[in-house]
BAFI-3210 file (N, C-alpha, C; in Angstrom, 3 decimals, decimal comma, padded with zeros to 6 digits):
// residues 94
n [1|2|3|4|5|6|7|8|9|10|11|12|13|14|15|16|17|18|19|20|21|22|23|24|25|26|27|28|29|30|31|32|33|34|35|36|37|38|39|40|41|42|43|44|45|46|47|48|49|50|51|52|53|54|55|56|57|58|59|60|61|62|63|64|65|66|67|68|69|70|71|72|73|74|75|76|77|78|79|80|81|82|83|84|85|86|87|88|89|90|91|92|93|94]
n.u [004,004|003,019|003,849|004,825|004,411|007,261|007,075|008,151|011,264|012,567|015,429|018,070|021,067|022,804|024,738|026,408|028,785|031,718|029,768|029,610|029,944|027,979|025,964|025,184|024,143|022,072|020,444|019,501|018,206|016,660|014,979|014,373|012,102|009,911|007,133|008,428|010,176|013,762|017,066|020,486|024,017|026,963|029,624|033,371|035,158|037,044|040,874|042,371|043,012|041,728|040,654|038,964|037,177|034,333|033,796|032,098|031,128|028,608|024,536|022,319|018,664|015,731|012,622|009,101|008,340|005,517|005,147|003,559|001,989|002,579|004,146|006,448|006,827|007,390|010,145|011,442|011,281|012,502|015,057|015,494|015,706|017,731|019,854|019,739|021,045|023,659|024,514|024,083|022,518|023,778|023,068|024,148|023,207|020,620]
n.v [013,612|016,853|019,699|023,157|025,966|028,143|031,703|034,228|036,434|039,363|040,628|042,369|044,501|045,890|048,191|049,366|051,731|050,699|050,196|047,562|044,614|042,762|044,797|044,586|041,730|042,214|043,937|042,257|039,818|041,382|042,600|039,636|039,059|040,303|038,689|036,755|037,771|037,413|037,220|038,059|037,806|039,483|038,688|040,494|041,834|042,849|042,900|044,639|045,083|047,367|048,976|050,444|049,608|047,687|044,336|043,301|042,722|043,732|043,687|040,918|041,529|039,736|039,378|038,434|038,946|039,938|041,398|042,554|046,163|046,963|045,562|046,209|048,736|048,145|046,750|049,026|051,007|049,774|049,886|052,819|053,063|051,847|053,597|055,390|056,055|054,825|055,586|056,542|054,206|052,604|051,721|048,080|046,616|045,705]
n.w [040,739|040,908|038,838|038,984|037,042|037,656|038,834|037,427|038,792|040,168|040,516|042,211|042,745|045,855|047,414|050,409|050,734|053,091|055,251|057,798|058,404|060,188|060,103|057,350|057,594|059,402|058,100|055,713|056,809|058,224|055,903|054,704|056,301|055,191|053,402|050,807|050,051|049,219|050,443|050,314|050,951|048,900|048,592|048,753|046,608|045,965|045,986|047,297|050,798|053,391|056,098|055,667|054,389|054,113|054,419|052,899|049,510|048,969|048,628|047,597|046,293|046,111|044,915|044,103|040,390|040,297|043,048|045,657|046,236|048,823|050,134|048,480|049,612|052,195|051,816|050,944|053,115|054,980|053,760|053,424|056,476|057,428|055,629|056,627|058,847|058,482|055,917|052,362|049,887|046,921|043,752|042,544|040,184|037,984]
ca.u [004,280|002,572|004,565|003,704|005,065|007,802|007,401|009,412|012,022|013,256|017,104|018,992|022,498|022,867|025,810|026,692|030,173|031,981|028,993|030,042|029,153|027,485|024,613|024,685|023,838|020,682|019,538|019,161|017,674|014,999|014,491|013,547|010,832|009,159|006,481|008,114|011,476|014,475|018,605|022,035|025,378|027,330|031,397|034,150|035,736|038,226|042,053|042,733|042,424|041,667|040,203|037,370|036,014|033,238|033,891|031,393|030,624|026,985|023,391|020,974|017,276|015,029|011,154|008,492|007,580|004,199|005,341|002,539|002,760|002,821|005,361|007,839|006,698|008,105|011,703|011,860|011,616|013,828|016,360|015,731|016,396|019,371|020,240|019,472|021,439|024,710|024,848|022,970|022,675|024,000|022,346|025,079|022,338|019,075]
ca.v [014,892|018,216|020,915|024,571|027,271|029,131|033,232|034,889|036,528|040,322|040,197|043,717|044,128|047,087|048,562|051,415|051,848|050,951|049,275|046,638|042,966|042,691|045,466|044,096|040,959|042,818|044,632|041,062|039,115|042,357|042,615|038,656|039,204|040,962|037,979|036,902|038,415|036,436|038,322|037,175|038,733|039,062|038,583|041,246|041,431|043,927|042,192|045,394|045,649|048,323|048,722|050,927|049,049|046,741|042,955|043,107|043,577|043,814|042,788|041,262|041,703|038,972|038,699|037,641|040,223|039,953|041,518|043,746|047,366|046,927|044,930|046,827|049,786|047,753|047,022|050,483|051,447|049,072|050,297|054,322|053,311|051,597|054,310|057,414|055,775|053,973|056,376|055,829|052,719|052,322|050,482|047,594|046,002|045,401]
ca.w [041,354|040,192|038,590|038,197|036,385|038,495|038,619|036,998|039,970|040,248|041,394|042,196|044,226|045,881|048,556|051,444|050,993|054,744|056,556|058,315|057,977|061,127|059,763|056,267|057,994|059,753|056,649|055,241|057,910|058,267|054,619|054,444|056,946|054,484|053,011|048,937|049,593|049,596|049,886|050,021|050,914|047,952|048,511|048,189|045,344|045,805|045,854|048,179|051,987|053,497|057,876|055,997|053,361|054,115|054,241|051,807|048,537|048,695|048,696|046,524|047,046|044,968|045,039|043,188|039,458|040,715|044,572|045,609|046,609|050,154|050,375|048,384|050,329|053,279|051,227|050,697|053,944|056,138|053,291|054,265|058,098|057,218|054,633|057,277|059,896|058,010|054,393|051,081|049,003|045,909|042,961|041,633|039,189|038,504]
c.u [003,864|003,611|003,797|005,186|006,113|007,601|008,317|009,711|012,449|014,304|017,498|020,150|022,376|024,261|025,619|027,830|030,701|031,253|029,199|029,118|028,303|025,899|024,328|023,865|021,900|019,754|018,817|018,565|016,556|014,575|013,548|012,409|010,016|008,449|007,621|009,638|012,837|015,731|019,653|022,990|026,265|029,371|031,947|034,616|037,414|039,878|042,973|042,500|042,383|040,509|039,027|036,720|035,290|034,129|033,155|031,023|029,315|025,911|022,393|019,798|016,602|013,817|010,646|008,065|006,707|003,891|004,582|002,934|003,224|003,881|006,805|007,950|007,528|009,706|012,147|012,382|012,209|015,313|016,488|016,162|017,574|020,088|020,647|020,983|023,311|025,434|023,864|023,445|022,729|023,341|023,471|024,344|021,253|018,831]
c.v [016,011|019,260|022,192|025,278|028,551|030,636|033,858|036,050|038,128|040,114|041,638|043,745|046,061|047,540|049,566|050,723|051,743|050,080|047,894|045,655|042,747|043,347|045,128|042,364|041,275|042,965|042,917|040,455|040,375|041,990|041,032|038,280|039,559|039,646|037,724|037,433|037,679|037,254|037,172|038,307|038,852|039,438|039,902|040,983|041,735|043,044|043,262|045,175|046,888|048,504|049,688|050,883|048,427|045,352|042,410|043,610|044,149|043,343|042,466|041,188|040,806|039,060|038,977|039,205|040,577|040,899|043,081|045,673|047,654|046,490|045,242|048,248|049,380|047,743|048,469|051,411|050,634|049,449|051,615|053,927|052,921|053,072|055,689|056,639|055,435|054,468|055,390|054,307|052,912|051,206|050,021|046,991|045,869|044,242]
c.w [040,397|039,692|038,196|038,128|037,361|037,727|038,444|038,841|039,397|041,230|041,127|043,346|044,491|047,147|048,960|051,452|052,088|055,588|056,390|058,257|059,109|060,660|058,333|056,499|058,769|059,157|056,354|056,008|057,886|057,171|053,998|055,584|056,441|053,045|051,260|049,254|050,115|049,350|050,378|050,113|049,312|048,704|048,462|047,685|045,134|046,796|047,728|049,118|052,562|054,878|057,103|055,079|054,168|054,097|053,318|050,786|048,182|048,724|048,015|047,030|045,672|045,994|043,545|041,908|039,942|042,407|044,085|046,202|047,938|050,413|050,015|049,134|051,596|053,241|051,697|051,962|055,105|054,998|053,815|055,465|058,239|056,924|055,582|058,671|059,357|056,725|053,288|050,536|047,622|045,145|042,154|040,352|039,716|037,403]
res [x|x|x|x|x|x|x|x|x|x|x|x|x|x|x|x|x|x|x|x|x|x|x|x|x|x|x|x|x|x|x|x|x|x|x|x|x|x|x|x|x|x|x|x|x|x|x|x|x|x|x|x|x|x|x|x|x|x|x|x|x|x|x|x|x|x|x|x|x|x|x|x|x|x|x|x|x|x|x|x|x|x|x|x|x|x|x|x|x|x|x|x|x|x]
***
């Protein structure tokens, strides 16, 4: 069996305070339509409840170092339509 050299991976989490699991579920599912890009819900953390937090803590966005410009041009903008529609996105890491 052949092996090759995995690419190194860009990983960032990011949140909208409030939006509901249902559209963090969307975002994600759009966002991995986008060729190279792979996300994930990330958990809540918070011990608190509260009817207008989120169910979630957040989302990461991974693709490849190498991901061309087009393609993050695409990220970028299925995050603005979220973003214009639901409130901004916060950067939890990069």
């Amino acid at each position: 069996m052949m092996q090759t050299a995995q690419e190194k991976q860009l990983r960032y989490h990011i949140q909208s305070p409030g939006l509901p699991l249902a559209v963090y579920r969307e975002v994600a599912t759009h966002l991995r339509q986008v060729e190279g890009v792979q996300t994930g819900l990330i958990p809540q953390q918070s011990q608190r409840f509260d009817y207008s937090d989120s169910q979630i803590g957040g989302l990461w966005i991974q693709y490849p170092e190498g991901f061309d410009l087009a393609g993050r041009e695409r990220v970028d903008r299925i995050l603005a339509y979220y973003g214009d529609r639901y409130g901004v996105w916060e950067l939890l890491s990069h």
